[in-house]
N, C-alpha and C positions, 0 to 999 in steps of 0.2 A: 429210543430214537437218539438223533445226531442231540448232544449236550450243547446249549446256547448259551454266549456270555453277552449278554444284553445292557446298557445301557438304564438307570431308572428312567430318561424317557422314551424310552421300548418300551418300556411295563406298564406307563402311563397310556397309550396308545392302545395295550391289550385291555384294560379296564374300561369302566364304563365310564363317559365323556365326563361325568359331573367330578369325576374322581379330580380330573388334573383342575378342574375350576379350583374344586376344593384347595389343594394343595396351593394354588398360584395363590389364593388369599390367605392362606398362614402363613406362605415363605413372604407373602408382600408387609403382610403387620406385624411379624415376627422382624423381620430386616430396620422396615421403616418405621415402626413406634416401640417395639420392646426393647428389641438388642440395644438401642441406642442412651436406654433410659438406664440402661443395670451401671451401675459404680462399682467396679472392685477394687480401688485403689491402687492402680497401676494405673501413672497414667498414657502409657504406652499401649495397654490394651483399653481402655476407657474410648482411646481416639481409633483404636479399629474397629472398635464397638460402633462407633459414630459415623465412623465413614459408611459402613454397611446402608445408613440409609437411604445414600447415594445408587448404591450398586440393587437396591429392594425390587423396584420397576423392573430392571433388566432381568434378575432371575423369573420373579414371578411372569416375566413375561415370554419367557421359556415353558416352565411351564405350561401357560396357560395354553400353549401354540398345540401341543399333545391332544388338547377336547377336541378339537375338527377330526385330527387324526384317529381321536376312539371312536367317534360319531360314523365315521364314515367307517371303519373298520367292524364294526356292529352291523353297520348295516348290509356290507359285504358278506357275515358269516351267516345273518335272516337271508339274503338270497340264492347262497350257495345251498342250506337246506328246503328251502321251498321249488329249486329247480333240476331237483333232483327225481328221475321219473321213473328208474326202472335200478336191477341191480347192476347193469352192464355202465351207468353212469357214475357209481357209485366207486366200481373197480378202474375208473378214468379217472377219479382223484390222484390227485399227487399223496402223500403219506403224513404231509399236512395241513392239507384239505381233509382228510378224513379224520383225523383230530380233531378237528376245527367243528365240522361234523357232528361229530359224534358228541362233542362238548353242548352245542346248539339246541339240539335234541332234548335232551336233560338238561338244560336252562330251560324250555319252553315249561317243560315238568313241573316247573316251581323248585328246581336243586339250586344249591345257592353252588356255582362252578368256577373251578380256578384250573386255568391250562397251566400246565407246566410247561413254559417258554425260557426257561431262566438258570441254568446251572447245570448239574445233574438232573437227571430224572430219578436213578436209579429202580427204574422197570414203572415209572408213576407217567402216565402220560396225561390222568385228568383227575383232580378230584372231586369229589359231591358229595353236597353235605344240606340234608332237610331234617331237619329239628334233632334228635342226637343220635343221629344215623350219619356215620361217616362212610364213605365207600371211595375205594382206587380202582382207577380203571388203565387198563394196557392195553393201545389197540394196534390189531396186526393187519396191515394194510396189504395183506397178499392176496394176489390175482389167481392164483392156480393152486398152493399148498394149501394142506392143511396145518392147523396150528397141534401141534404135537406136546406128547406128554409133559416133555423139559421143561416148559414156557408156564406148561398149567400149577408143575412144583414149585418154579422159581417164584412166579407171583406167590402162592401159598404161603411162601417164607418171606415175601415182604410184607402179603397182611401181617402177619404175626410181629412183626417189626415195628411197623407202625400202630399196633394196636386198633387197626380198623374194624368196622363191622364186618363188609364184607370184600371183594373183589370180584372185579366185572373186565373179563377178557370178550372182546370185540374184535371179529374179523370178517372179511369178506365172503367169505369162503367157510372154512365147516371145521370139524375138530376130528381128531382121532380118536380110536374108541377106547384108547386107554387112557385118552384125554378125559375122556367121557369119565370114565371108571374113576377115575382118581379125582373128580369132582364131585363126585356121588357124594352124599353126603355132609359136605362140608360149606363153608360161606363162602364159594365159587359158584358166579353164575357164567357161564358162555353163553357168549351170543351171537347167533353166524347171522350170516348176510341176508337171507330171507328173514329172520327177526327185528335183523336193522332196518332193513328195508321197510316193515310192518309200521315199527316206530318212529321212522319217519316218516311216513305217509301220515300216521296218526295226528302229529302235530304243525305238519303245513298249515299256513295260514291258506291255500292254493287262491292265488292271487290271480292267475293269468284265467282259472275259472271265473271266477268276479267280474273282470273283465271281458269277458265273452259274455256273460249275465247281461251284463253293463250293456255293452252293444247290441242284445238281443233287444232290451228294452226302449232302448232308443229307439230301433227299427222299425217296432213297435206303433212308439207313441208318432213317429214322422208320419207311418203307413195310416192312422188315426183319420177317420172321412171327418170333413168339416162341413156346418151348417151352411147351405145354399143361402141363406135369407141373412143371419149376423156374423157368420165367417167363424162361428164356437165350434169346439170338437163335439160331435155324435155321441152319445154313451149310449151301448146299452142297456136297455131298462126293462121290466116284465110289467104288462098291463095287470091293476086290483080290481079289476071291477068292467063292468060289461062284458057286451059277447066276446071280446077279445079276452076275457081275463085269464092270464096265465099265460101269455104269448110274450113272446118277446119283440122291442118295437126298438128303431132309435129314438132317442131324446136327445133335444140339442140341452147342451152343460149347461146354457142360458138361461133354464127355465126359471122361474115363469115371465120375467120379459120375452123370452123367444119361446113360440110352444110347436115350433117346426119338431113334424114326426116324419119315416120313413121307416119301411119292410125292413129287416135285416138283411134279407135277399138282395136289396137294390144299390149293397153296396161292392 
């Protein structure tokens, strides 16, 4: 993909929000209690050493400005994957939404994941890494082609580059068969868009079901008959004993201050 020259707080913003805390408090005690305490007997840098303490607040609070930006940025990539519903949604990503994606995915996994937003890529667009398993992945955000054989060599020759375990080619769409062929066997795995699509169903939180739940249950407990005599909700209950036993009766919630019954029918 397009190579990005970013900013470290761009980088701060892709990471996770504690990260720039982090940093705002080593650049703030590094500025305002260390640098200012070192002597090297110059003392023209001694007094730039000193000044720094001055300027500590202002960086660290640059810094620290990037945690809202990761927070909300996090939270924007958990929703792009949970509202994702079929694969015709998936091919209306932009081609960094679908990195984004697909990085998402395999976080949920338990991968410890680093996008490549930052330089070159050279053919690397995510990598993951769970306990000494390294893997690259390259994803082809095409709507209609298939990913052909060239693409499946070229990464082959950057695993080998990097030394990784394996490589993971990701596309919307499906592969050629001599894509196929040429992956046989080796630490290439492809993954087209019906597999994408599997895997991320797989690890939705699906949240808007919850809510529907949610609403059911409310509808629920509002629709709930109430005691005529203390104003308590009705429960269902099955009579233990007598001619009725085994029948199901209301009981007011109240019992046994309230010992109001009625038919289940009668509601």
């Amino acid at each position: 993909m397009a190579n990005k020259n970013s900013s470290f707080f761009k980088l701060l913003t892709e990471l996770p929000w504690w990260v720039a805390v982090m940093v705002a408090v080593i650049v703030y005690v590094g500025l305002t209690h260390i640098l200012p305490t070192v002597e090297t007997g110059n003392p023209i840098t001694d007094m730039v050493f000193k000044a720094f303490a001055h300027a500590g607040p202002f960086f660290a609070g640059i810094f620290l400005l990037a945690s809202p930006f990761a927070f909300f940025n996090a939270r924007r990539k958990r929703r792009l994957l949970d509202h994702q519903k079929d694969l015709d949604s998936v091919k209306a990503l932009s081609w960094k939404e679908f990195e984004e994606l697909v990085a998402e995915a395999y976080r949920r996994q338990g991968y410890r994941v680093v996008e490549n937003d930052f330089g070159p890529d050279g053919g690397i667009d995510v990598t993951l890494t769970k306990g000494n398993e390294t893997a690259i992945v390259q994803c082809k955000q095409w709507r209609s082609k298939s990913v052909g054989v060239s693409v499946v060599r070229e990464m082959f020759g950057v695993l080998t580059a990097h030394s990784a375990s394996k490589v993971l080619i990701i596309c919307c769409g499906g592969f050629t068969r001599d894509a196929t062929a040429f992956a046989d066997g080796k630490p290439i795995q492809l993954i087209g868009g019906e597999e994408l699509l599997n895997m991320v169903k797989d690890v939705q939180t699906n949240e808007p079901l919850k809510r529907e739940t949610l609403a059911t249950n409310i509808e629920i407990e509002t629709t709930q008959p109430t005691c005529p005599k203390c104003g308590g909700k009705l429960m269902v209950r099955q009579a233990k004993r007598g001619s009725n036993a085994g029948n199901a009766f209301l009981g007011c919630s109240s019992f046994p201050k309230c010992r109001h019954t009625a038919e289940v029918t009668n509601i």
